[in-house]
SERO-4910 file (N, C-alpha, C, O; in steps of 0.05 Angstrom, whole numbers):
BEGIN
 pado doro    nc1    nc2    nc3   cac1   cac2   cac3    cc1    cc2    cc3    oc1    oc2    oc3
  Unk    A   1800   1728   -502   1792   1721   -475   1789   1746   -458   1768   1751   -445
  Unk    A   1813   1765   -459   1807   1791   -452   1782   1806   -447   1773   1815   -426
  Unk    A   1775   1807   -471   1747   1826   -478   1724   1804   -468   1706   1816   -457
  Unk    A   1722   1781   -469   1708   1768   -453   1696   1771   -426   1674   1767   -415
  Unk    A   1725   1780   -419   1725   1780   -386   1712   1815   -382   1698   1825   -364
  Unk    A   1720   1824   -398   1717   1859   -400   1687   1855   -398   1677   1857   -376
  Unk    A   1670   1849   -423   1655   1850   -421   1635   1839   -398   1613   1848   -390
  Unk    A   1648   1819   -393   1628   1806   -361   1631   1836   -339   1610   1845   -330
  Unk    A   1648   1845   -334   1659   1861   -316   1635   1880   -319   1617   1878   -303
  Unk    A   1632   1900   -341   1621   1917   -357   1584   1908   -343   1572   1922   -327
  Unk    A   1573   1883   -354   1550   1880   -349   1555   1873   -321   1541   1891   -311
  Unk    A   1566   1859   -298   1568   1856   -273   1562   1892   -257   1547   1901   -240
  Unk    A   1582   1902   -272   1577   1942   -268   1546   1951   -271   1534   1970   -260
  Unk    A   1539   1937   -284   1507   1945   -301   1492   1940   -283   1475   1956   -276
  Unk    A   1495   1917   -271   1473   1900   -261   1470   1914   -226   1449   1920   -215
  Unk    A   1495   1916   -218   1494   1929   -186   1486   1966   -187   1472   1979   -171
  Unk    A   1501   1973   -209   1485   2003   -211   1452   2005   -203   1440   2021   -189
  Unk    A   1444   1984   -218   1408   1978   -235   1404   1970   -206   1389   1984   -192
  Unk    A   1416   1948   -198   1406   1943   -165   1404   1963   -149   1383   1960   -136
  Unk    A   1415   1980   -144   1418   2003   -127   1392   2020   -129   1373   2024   -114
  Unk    A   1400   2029   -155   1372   2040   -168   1350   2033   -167   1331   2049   -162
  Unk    A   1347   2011   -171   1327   1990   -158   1311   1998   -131   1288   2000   -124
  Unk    A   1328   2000   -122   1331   1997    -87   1325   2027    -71   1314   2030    -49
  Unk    A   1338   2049    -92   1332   2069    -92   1299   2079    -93   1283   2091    -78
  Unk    A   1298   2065   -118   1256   2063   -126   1250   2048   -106   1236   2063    -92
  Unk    A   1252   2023    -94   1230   2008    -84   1231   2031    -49   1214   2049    -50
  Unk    A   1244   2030    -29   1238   2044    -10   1241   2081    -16   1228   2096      0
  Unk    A   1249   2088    -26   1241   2118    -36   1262   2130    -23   1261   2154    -26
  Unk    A   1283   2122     -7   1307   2142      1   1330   2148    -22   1328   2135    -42
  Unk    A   1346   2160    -21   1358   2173    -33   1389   2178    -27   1395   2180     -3
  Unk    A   1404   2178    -42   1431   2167    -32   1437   2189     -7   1447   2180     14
  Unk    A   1433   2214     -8   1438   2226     21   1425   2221     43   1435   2223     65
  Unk    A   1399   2214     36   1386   2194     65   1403   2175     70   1413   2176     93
  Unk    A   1411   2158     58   1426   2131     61   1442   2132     73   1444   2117     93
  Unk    A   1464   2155     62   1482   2169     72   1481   2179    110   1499   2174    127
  Unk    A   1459   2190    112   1455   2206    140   1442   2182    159   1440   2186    184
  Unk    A   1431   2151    145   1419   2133    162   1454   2125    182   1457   2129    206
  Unk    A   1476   2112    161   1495   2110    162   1506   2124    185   1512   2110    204
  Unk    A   1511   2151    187   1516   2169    206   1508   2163    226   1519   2156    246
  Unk    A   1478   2167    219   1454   2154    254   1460   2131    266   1453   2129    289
  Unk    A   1475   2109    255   1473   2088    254   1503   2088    278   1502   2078    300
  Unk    A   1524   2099    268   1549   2105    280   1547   2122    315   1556   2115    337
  Unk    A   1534   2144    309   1528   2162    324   1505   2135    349   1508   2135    374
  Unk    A   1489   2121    337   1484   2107    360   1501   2087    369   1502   2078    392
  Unk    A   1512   2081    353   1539   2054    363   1561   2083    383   1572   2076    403
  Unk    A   1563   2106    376   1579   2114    391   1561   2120    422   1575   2115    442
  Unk    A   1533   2130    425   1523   2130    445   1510   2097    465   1496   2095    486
  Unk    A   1521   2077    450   1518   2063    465   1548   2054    474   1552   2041    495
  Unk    A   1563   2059    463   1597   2047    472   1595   2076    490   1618   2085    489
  Unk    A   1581   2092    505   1595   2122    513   1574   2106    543   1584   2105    565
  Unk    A   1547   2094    537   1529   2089    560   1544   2063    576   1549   2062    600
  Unk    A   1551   2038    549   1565   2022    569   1583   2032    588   1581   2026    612
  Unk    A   1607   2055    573   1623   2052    596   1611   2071    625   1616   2063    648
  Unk    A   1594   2097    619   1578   2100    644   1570   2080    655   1580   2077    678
  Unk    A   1547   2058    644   1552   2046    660   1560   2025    683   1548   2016    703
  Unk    A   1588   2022    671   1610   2014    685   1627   2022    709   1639   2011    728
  Unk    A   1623   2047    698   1630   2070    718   1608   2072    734   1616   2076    757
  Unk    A   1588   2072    733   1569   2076    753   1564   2044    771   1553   2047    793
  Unk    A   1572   2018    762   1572   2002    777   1595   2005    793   1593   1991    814
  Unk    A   1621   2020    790   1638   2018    806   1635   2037    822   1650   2036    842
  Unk    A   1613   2063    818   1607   2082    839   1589   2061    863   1588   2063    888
  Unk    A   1579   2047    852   1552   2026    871   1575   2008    886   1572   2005    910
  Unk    A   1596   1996    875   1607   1977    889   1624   1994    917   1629   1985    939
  Unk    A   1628   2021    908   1638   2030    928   1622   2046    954   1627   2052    977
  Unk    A   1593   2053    930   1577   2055    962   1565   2039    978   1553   2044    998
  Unk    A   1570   2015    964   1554   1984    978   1587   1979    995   1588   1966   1017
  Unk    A   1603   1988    985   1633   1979   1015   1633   1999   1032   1647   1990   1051
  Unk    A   1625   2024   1039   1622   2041   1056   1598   2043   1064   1597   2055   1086
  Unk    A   1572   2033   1055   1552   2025   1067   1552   2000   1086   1537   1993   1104
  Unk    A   1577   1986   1075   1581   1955   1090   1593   1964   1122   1587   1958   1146
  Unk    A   1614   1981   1108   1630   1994   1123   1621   2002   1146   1628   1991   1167
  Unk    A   1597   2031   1142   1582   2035   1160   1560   2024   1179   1551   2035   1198
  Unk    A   1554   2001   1170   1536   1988   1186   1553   1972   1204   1547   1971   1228
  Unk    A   1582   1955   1195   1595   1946   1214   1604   1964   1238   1608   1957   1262
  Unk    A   1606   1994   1226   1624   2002   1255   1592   2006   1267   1592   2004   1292
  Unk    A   1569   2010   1258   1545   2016   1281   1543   1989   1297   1541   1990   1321
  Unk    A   1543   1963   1282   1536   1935   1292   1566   1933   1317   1564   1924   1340
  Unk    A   1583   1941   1308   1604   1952   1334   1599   1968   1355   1606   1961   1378
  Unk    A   1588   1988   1349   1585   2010   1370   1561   1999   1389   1558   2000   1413
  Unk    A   1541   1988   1365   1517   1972   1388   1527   1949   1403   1529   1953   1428
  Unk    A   1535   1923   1393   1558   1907   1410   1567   1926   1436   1557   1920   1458
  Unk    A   1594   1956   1432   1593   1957   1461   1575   1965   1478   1577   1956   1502
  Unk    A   1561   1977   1473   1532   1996   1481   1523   1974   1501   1523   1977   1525
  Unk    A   1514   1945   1481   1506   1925   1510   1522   1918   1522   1515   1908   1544
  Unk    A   1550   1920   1516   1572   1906   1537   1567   1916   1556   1559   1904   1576
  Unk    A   1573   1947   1553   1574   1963   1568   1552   1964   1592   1556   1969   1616
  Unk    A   1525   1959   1578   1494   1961   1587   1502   1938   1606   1501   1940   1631
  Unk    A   1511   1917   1593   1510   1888   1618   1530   1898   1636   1524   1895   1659
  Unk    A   1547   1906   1633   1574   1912   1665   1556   1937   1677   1560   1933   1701
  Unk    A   1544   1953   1677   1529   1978   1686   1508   1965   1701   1504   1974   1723
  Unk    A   1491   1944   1694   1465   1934   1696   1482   1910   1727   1476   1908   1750
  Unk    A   1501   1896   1712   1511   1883   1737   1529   1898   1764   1535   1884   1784
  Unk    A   1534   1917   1762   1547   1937   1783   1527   1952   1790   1534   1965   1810
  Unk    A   1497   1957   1780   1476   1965   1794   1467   1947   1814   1456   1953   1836
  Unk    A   1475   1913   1799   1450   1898   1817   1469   1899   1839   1461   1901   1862
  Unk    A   1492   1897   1832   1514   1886   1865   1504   1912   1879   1497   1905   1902
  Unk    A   1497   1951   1875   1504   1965   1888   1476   1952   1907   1477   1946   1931
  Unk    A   1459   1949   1894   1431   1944   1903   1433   1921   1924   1418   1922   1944
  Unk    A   1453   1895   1921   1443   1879   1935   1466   1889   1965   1460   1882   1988
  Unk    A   1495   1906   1960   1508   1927   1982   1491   1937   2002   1491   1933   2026
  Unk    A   1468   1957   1981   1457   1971   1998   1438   1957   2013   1439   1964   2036
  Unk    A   1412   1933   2007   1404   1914   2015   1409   1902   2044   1395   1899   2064
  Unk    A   1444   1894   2034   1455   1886   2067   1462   1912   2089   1461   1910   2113
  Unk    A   1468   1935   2075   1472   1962   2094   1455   1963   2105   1458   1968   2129
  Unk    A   1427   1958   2092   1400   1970   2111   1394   1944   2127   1383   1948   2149
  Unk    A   1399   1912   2117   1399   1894   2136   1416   1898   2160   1411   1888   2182
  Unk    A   1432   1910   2156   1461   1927   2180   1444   1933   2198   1436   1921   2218
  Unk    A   1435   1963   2185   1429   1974   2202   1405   1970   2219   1404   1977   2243
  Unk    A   1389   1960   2208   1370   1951   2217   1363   1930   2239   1342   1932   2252
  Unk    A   1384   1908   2244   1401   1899   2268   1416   1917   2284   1419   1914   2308
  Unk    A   1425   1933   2273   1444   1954   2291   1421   1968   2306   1424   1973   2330
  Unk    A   1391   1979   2291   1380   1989   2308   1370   1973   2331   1370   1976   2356
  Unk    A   1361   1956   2314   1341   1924   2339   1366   1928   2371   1357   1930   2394
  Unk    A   1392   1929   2364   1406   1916   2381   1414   1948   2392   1431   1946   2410
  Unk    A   1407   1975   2387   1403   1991   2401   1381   1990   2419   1384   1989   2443
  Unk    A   1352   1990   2404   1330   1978   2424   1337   1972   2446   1335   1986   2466
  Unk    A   1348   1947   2444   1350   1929   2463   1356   1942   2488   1342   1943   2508
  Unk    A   1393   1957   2479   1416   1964   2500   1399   1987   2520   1396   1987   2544
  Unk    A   1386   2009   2497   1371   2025   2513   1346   2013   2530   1344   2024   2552
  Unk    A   1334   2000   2526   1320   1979   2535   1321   1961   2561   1304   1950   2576
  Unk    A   1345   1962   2560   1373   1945   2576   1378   1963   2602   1375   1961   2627
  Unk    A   1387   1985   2580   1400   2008   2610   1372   2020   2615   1375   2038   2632
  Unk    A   1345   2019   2607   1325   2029   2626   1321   2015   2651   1320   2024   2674
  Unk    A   1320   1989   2641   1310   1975   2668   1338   1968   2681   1336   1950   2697
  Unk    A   1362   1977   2677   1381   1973   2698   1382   1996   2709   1390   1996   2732
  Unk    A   1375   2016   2700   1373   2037   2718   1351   2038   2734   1351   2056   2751
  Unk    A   1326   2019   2733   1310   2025   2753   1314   2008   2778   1308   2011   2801
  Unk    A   1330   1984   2761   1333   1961   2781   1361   1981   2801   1362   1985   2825
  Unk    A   1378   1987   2784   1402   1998   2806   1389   2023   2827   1393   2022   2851
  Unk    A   1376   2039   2816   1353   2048   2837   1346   2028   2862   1359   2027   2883
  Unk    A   1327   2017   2857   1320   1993   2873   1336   1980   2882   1331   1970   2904
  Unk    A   1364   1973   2871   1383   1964   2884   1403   1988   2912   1415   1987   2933
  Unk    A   1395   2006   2889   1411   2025   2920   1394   2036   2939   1403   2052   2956
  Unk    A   1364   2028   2939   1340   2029   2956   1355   2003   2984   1361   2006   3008
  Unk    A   1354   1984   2966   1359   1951   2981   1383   1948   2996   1382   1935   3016
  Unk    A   1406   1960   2988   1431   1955   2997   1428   1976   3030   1435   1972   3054
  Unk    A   1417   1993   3021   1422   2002   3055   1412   1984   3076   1417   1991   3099
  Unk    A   1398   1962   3073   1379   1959   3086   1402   1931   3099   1405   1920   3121
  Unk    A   1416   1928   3071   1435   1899   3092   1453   1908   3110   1465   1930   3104
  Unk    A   1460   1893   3134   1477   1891   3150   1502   1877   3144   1510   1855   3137
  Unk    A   1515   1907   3150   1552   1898   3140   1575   1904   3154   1575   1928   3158
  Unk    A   1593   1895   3162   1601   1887   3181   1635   1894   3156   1637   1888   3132
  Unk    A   1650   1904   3169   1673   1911   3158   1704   1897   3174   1715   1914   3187
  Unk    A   1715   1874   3174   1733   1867   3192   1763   1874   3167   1763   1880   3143
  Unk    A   1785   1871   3188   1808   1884   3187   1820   1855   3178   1816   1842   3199
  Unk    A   1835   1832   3157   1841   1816   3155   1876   1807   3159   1889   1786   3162
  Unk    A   1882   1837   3157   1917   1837   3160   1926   1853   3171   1942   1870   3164
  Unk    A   1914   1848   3201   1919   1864   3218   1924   1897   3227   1931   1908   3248
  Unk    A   1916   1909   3198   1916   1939   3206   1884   1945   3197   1868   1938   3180
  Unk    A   1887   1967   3228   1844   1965   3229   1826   1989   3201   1804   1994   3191
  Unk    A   1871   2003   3199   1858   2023   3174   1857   2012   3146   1855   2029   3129
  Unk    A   1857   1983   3135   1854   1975   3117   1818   1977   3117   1803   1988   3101
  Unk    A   1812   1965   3137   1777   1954   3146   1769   1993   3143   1756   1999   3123
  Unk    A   1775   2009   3158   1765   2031   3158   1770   2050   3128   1757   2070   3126
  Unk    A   1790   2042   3103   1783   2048   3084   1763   2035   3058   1752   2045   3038
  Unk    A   1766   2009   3069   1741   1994   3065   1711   2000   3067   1692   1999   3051
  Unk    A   1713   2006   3084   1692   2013   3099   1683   2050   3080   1663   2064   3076
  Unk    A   1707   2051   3077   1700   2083   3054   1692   2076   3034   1669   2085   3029
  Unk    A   1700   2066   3020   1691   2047   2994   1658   2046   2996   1640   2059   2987
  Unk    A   1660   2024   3011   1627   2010   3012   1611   2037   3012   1598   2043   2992
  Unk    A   1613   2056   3036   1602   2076   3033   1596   2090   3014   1571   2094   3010
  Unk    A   1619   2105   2993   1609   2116   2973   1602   2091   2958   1591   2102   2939
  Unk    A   1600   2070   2954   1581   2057   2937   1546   2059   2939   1530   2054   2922
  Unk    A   1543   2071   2970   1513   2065   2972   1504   2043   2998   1482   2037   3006
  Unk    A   1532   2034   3007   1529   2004   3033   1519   2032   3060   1518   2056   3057
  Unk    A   1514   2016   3081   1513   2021   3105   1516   2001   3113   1505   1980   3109
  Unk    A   1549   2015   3137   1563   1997   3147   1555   1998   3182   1545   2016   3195
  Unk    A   1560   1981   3187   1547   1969   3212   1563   1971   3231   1559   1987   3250
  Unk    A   1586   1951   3228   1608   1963   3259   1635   1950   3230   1632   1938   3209
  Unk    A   1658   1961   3247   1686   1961   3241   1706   1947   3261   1704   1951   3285
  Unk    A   1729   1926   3250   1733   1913   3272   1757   1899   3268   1770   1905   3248
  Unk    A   1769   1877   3285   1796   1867   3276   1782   1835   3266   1763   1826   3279
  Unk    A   1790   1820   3246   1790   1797   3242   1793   1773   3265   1807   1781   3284
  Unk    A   1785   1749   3267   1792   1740   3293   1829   1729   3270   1848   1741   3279
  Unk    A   1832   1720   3258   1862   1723   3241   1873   1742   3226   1857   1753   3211
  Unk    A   1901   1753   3227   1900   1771   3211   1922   1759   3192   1945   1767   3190
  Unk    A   1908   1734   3176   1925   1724   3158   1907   1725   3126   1915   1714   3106
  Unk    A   1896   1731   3127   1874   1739   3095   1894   1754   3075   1904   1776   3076
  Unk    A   1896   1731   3057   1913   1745   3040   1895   1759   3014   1910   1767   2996
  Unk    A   1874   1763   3011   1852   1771   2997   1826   1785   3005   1810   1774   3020
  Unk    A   1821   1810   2994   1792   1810   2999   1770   1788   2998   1767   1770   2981
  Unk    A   1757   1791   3016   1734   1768   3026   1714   1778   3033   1714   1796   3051
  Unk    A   1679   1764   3015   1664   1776   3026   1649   1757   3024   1643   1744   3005
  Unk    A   1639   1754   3059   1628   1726   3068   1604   1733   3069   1601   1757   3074
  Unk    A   1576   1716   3066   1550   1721   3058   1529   1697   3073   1534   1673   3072
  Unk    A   1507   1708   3087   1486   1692   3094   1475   1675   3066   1483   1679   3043
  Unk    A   1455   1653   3073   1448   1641   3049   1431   1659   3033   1426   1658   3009
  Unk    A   1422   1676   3051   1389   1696   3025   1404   1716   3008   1394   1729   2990
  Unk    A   1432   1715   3016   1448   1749   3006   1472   1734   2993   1495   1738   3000
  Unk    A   1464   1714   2972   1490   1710   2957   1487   1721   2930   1505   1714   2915
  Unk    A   1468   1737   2918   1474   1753   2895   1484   1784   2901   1497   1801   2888
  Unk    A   1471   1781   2928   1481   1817   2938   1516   1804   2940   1528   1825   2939
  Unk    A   1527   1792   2942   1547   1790   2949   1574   1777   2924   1599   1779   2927
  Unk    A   1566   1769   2911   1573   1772   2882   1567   1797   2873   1591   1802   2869
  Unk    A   1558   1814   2868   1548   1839   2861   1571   1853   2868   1586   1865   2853
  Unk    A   1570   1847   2902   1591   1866   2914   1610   1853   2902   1617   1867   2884
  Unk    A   1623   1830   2902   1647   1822   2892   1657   1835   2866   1681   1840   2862
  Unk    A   1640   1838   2850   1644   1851   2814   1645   1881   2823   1655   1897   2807
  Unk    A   1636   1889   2845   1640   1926   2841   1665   1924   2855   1682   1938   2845
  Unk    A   1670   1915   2868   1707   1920   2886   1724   1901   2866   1747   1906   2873
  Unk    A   1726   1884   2846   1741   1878   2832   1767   1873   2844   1769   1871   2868
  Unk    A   1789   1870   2826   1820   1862   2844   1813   1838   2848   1797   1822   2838
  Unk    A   1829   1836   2868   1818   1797   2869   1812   1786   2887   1820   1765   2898
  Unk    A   1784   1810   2894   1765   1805   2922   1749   1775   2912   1743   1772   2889
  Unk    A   1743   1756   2935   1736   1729   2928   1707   1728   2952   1702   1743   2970
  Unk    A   1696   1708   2945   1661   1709   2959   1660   1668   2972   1664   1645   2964
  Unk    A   1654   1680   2988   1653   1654   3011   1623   1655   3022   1613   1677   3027
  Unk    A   1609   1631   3027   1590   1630   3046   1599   1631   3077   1619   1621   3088
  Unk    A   1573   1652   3090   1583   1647   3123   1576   1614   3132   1556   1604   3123
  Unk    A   1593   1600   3147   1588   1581   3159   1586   1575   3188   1589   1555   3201
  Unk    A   1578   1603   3194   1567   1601   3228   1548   1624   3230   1545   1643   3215
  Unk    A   1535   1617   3251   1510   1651   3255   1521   1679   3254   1543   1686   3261
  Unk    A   1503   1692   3245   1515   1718   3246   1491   1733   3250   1470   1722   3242
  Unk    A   1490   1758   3260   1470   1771   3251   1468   1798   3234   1450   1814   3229
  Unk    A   1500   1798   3224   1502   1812   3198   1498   1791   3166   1496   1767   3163
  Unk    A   1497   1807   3152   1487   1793   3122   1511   1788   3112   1523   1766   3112
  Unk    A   1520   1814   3099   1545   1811   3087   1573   1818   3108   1574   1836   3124
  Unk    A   1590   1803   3103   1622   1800   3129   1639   1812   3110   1637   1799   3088
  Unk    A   1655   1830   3108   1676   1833   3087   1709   1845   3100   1715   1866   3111
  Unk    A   1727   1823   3091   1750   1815   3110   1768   1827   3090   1772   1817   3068
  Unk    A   1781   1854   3102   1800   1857   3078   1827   1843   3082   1834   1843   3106
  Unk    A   1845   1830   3064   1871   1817   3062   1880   1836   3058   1872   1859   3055
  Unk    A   1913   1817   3056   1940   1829   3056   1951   1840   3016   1967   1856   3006
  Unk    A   1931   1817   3004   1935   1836   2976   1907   1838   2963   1897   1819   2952
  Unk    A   1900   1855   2964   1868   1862   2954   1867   1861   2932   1845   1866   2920
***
């Protein structure tokens, strides 16, 4: 049984040699070609296990410039965010300065109208007080003594003067119980006589005359002027 088996072994040896050989003839390489395909064969399994891991490594260079590219666009999409915040509080503290200044010049612009006016005002009171201190000499005024001393009436009577009056005569009251300046007035001379009332002030008071006279204005000085 031995040699049986021997011999199978023996021709099985035969047969894969002859194959080889075979194989040798049919494509024409040669056991050191074979040999160096083998090599090539390794040498590219090693340049592709060397490319995978480049490029593995190079997707993790990408993943990290796509997170600092992420990175960077958030802090710009930030920086623009405050840029308009900022633009809207700047843009709204412009419009308020604008609508400030708006009412300043509405200010002033009433402030001037209402200068107009005053100067306006004091022209023609100054022409009228002209004309008024034209008019006043012309009334008849009559100065009486109301509390019995004739130098109350005669400093009275100083007064009116430097105001611009011409006084007529100086005299005693027919009473000398007037506890107030009094200035009694025909019916045509009751603004001249308010007039006079506001320039002597104190708490001179204005009465109509109620009997003839042939002075205009009567002015009775009292006991508290």
């Amino acid at each position: 049984m031995f040699r049986v088996y021997l011999i199978i072994l023996v021709l099985q040896l035969g047969f894969t040699f002859q194959g080889c050989a075979l194989l040798e003839r049919l494509d024409g390489s040669s056991k050191e070609e074979i040999e160096k395909l083998k090599m090539s064969k390794d040498e590219m399994w090693n340049k592709m296990e060397k490319l995978k891991i480049e490029n593995v490594n190079l997707q993790k260079q990408i993943s990290v410039l796509i997170k600092e590219n992420q990175g960077i666009r958030d802090e710009k999409e930030n920086e623009m965010a405050s840029i308009k915040d900022q633009n809207r509080v700047l843009n709204e503290e412009i419009k308020k300065l604008k609508e400030e200044n708006q009412a300043i010049r509405d200010q002033n612009q009433a402030l001037a109208k209402k200068i107009d006016t005053l100067q306006l005002k004091h022209k023609t009171f100054s022409s009228k007080s002209y004309d008024i201190g034209k008019d006043i000499r012309r009334i008849k005024i009559k100065v009486l003594s109301g509390d019995g001393n004739l130098n109350s009436a005669k400093y009275m009577a100083k007064r009116l003067t430097n105001m611009g009056y011409k006084i007529k005569r100086i005299d005693h009251a027919p009473k000398p119980d007037f506890l107030q300046n009094t200035v009694f007035f025909a019916p045509e001379f009751q603004y001249e006589a308010k007039r006079l009332v506001d320039r002597l002030g104190g708490g001179t008071i204005v009465k109509p005359l109620h009997w003839y006279s042939i002075f205009d204005l009567i002015i009775v000085t009292g006991k508290n002027p």
